[in-house]
C-alpha positions in Angstrom: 28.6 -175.1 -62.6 27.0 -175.0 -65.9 28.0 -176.2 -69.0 26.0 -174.4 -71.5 27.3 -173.6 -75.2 29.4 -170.1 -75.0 26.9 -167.4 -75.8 26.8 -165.6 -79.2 28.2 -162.3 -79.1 28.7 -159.6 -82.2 31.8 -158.3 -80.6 35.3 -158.2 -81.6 38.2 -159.7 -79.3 41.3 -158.4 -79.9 44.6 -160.1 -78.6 47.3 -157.8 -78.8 51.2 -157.8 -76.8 50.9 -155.9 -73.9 52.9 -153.0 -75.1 50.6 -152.3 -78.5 47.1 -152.3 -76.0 47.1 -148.6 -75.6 47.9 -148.4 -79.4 44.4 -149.9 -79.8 42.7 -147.8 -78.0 44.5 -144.7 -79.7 43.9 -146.0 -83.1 39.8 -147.0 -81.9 39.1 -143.6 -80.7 40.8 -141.9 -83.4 38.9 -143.7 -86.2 35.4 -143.2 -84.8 33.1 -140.9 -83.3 33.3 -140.6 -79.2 31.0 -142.9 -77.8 30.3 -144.8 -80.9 32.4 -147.9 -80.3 31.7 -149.7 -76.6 35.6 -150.8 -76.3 36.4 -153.1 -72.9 39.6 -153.7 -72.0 39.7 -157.1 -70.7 42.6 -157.7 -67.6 41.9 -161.6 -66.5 40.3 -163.0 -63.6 43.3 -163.4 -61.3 43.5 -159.1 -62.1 40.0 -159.0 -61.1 40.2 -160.9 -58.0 43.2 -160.1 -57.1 41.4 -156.2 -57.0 38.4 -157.9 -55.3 40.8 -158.9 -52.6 42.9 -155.8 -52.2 40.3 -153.4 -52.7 36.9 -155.0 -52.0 34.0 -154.6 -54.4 32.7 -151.1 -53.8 36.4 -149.8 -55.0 37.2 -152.7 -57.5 35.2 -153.7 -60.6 35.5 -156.9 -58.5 33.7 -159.4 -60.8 31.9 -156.8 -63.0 34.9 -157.2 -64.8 34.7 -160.5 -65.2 30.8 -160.4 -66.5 30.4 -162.1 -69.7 27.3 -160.4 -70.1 29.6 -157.0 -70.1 31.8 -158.4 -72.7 29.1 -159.5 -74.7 27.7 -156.0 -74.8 31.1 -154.5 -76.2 31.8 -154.1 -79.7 35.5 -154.6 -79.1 37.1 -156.6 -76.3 40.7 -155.8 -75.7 43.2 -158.1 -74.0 46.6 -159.3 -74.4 48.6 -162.3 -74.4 49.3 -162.7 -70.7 46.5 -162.5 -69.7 45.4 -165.4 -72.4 48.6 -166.9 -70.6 47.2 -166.8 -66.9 43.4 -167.3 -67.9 44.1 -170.7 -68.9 44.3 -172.0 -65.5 40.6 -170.9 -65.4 39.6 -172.6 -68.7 37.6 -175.5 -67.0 34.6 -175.1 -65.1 34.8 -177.1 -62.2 34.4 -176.4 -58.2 37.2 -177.9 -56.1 36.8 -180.1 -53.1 39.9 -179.8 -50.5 40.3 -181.8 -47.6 40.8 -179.7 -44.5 41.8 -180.6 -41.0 39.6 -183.1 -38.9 38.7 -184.5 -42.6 36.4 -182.0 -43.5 35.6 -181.1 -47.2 35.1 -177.5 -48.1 34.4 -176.8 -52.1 35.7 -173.4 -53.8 34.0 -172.8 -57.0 36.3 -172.3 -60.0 35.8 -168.8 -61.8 35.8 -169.7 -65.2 37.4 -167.2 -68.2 35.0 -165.0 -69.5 36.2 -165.3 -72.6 35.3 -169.1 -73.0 31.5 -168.1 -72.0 31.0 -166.3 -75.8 31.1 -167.3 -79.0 32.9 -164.2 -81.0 32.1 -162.6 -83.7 35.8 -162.2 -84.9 38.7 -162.6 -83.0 42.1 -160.3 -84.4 45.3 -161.8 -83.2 47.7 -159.0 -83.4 51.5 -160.0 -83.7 50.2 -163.5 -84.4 53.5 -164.9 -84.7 53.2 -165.0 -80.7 51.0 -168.0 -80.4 52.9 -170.2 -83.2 54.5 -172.6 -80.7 52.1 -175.4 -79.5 53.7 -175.6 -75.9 52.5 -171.6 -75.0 49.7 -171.3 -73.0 48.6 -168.3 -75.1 48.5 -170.6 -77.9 46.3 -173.2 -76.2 44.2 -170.3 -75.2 43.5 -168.9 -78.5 42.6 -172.5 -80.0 39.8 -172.7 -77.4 38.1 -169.3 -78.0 34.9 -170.1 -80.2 34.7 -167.4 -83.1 32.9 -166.7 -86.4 35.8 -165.5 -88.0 39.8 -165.9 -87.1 42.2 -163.1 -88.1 45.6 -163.4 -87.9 47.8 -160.2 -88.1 51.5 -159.8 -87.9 54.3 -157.7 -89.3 56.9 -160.9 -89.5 56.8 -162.5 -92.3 55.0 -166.3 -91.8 57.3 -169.1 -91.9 56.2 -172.5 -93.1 52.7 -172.3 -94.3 49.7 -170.2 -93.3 48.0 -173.9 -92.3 50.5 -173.2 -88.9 48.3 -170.5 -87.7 45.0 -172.0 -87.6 43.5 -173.2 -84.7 
């Protein structure tokens, strides 16, 4: 598995709670002209292969949605904290070996996050109060993304110093 520098990208990911994601979209379309602005909503790789096994890839976006290439191509990239939450498990590139019956090895490659693949133009961390704690795996998520530019919003006023949010 490769271990190449995340890729350069001029998009914009946007980590947002679950329930303000539709807001986004909303407030994206209403602000520009259709079609202008590529927006992806971005669901995880256990959504997208969990879809890949229910579904199969001619009805699932299978692992189209899990293209870094197709991210990089957006202007905005929209995901929320769960799914920085689960896609931490798949923050390391590595195959597994596991020991079957009779002794034999069989490897499963790891699917890495997307979202560690590119190096952002800007990520916005809406309701950034959310990854203050050091022990969330949202926060341990959003201090591995590689990005130009860091931007914290919230609507709670900061506690402490502004120093806490910085990854």
């Amino acid at each position: 598995l490769s271990r190449l520098p995340p890729r350069a990208t001029r998009a914009t990911l946007v980590i947002c709670p679950a329930a303000t994601l539709s807001q986004w979209q909303d407030e994206i379309a209403k602000h520009t002209r259709p079609g202008a602005v590529n927006v992806v909503v971005y669901m995880g790789v256990r959504a997208a292969l969990r879809g890949l096994q229910t579904h199969g890839a001619a009805k699932s976006g299978g692992l189209r949605d899990i293209d870094p290439d197709r991210l990089a191509r957006a202007d905005v990239v929209l995901t929320t904290f769960s799914v920085l939450r689960q896609d931490i498990h798949h923050a390391k590139p590595v195959a597994r070996t596991v020991r079957r019956r009779g002794g034999r090895r069989q490897k499963y490659a790891h699917v890495s996050s997307p979202l560690l693949m590119l190096h952002w133009h800007r990520c916005v961390i809406d309701e950034a109060q959310m990854v203050h704690s050091e022990s969330c795996n949202a926060t341990a998520m959003a201090r591995r993304l590689r990005c130009s530019l860091r931007w914290a919003v919230t609507g709670t006023p900061v506690s402490g110093s502004f120093n806490d949010l910085q990854g």
